[in-house]
N, C-alpha and C positions, 0 to 999 in steps of 0.2 A: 188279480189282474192289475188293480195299478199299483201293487208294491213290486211285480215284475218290471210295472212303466218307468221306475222311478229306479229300478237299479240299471236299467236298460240307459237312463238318463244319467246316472254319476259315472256309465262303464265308458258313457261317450265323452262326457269332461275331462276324464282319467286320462282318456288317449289323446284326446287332444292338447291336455296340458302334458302329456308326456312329448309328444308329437312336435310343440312349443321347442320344450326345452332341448329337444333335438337339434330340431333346427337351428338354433340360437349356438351353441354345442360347433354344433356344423359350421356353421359362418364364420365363428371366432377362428376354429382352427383353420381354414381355409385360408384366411385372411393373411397366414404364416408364407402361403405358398404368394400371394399377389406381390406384385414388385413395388418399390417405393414410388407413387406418382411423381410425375414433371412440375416442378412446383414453377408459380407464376414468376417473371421475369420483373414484376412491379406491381406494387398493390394500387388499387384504387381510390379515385378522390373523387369525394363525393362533396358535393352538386356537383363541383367542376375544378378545373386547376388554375383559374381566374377567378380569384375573392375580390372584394372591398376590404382594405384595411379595418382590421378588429372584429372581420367576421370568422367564427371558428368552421373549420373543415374537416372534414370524417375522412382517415384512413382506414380502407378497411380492405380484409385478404381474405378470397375464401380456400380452406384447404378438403379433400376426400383423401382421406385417411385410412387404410387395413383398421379391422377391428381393435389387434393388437397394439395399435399405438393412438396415440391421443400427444396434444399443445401443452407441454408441462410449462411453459413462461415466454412470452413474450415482450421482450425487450424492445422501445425505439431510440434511434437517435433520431432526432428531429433536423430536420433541413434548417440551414444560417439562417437568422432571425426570424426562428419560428420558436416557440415552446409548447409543451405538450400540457393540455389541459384536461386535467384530470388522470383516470389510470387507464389502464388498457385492460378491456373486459377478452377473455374468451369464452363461447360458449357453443354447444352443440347445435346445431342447427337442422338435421337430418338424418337418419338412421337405417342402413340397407342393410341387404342381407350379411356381407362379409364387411360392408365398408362402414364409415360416417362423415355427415359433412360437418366441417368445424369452420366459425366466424371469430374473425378475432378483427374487434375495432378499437381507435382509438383516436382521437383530436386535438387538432395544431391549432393556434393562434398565431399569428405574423403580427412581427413587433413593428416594422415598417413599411414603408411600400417599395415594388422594385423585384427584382427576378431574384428569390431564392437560389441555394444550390439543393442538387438532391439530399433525401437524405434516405436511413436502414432501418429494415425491422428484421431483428433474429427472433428466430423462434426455436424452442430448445425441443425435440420431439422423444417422445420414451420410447425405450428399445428392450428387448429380453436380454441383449447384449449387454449398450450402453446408451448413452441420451446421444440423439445425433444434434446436429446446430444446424440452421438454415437461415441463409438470408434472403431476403428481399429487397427492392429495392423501392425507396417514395419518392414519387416524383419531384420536380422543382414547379413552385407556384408563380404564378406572377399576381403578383400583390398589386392594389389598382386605389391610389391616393382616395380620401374621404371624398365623396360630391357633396360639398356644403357650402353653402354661399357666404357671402361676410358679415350680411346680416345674423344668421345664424352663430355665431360665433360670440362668447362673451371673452372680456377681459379676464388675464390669467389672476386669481385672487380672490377674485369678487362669489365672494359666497352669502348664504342668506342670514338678515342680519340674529335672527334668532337661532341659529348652528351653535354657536356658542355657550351660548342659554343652557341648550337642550342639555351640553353635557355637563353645565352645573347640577342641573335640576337631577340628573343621574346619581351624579357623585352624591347629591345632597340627601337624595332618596336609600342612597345605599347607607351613607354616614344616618340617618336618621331610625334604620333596621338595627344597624348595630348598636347603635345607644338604647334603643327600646329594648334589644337581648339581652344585653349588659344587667338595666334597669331589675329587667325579670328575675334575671339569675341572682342577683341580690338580693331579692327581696324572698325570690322563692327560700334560698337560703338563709334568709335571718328568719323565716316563721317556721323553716323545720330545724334551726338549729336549738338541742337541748341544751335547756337550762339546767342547771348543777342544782337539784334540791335542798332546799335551806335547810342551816347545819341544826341539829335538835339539841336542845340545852345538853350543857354539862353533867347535869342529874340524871339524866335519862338514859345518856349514853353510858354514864358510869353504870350504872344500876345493870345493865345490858352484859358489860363487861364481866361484871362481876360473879355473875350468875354464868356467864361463858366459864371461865377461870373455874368454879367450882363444878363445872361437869366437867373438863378436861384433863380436873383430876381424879374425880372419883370413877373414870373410865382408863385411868391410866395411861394417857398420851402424854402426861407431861414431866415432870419428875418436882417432889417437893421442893428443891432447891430454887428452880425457872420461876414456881407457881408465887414464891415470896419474893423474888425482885420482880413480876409485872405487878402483884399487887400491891406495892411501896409504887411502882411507878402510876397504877391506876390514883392510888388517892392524890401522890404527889400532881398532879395533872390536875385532878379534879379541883385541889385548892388554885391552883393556878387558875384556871378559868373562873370558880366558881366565885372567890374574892381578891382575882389581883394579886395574889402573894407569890413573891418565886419561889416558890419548895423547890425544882428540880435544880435551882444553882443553888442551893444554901446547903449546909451541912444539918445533922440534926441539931446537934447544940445551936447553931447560928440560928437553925426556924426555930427553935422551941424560947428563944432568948426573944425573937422579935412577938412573938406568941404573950407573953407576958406582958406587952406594952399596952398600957388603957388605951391605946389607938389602933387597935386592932380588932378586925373584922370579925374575927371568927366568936362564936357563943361563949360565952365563959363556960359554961356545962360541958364542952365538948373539947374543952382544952386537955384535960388529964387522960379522956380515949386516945386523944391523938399521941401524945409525948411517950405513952405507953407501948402504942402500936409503932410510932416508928423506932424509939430502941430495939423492941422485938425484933424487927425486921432487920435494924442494923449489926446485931449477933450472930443471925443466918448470913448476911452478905458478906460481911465483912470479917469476925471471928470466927467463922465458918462451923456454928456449932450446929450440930445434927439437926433438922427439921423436923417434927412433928406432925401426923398429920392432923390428930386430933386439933393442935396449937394453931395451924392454918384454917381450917373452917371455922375455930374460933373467932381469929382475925378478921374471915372476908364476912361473918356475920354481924362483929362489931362496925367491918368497912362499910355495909348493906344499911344499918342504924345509922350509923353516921350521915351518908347519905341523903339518907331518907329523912333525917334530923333537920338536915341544912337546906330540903328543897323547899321554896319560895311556897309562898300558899296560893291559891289561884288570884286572889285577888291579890297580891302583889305582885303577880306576873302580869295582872292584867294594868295595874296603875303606872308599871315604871318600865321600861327598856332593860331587861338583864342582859349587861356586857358578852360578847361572844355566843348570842343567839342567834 
């Protein structure tokens, strides 16, 4: 019984919302057959068409429109020394069966006082055809001089003496923002700007190298030839940083000549590896005589001792500042 009630209740919404859309259906088309109303011969002024200077006034029209068409824009021209303040609204204001009423207002300001001339409001209206134009007309005002007495009245100038003030204090408030932005963004930036990690002695990075250079060849990415000019270039490097000496502008005879001088840095012990390995080296470069590969790991293990011969002991790295650390 009451799941009968309750269908008996959606069959009555059903027809009635169909019943709606009928209707609605109906009016519109209908609204095809109504003729264009008489439109008004002057819009209205609202309070009245006698202001006070600098009091604003309402134009305002009202239209009953067919279904089928609606106020697509509202144009004024404003009556002689009036301007229009603000925009001009249009909006529905009632709703009939075939018809609707539309309000379209809008408001003048009078620049002087004294009898306006009239002035026009077009309204552009939609058509299934094309857009029709209509005018109207707005009346003329009579504008009615300020009532103020003379007391009333200040000198033209005279403003309050802190007006001035005020819009330093603006300015200063705003200059005082952007200095504080400025501030931040510097600062934010210098504590998240990375610092370039301090360089790690000579010894270490060689040592790193060198041990690269020897898997890159026994993996075969490099070819013997490559593998003995970076290693002449690793040690020549290493004496550069490690004691000041230019090996990379000297020739071998010119280093191995400065090498013998009793003012030189380098070990006595580790004078004849060196003179040794860089001939070697300069045969493959330079006379171009077949590399060995047995003859290079010989090399990077003699370069590996050397090395490791020449690195500082802790405690003299901890007593003195080593150059280019």
């Amino acid at each position: 019984m009451k799941k009968s009630g309750k269908t008996l209740v959606l069959i009555a919404a059903a027809t009635f919302l169909v019943l709606a859309v009928a209707m609605i259906l109906a009016g519109y088309g209908w609204s095809f057959r109504l003729p264009l109303p008489q439109m008004p011969e002057s819009a209205l002024i609202l309070p009245s068409r006698e202001v006070e200077l600098g009091t604003p006034v309402t134009v305002e029209l009202e239209l009953r429109l067919p279904l089928h068409m609606r106020p697509l824009e509202a144009r004024l021209t404003p009556p002689e020394h009036t301007v229009q303040n603000g925009a001009t609204v249009i909006r529905l204001d009632a709703y009939h069966w075939s018809s609707a009423n539309w309000k379209i207002r809008a408001r003048l300001q009078a620049l002087r006082p004294g009898e306006t001339t009239a002035g026009t409001l077009t309204i552009t209206l939609s058509s299934p055809e094309k857009p029709e134009m209509l005018t109207v007309a707005i009346p003329s005002l009579t504008v009615l001089p300020l009532q103020t007495s003379r007391d009333d009245l200040e000198l033209a100038g005279m403003v309050p003496s802190d007006s001035r003030g005020s819009g330093r204090w603006i300015l200063g408030i705003i200059a005082a923002v952007v200095v504080i932005a400025l501030a931040g963004f510097f600062l934010w930036r210098r504590r998240h700007r990375k610092t370039p990690p301090p360089l790690r002695p000579p010894w270490i990075r060689t040592s790193e190298a060198l041990e690269q250079l020897r898997t890159e060849v026994q993996n075969r990415r490099i070819n013997l030839e490559t593998a003995f000019v970076r290693l002449t270039d690793l040690v020549r490097n290493y004496l550069e940083e490690r004691y000041l000496l230019p090996a990379s502008v000297r020739t071998t005879d010119e280093f191995l000549e400065e090498l013998k001088s009793p003012d030189s840095p380098l070990p006595t012990e580790d004078k004849p590896f060196l003179g040794e390995f860089l001939e070697a080296a300069d045969l493959v470069k330079f006379a171009r005589m077949p590399p060995d590969e047995t003859q290079l790991f010989r090399a990077v293990d003699g370069a590996e001792k050397f090395v490791k011969h020449t690195t500082p002991s802790p405690l003299e790295q901890q007593g003195k500042e080593v150059s280019h650390v």
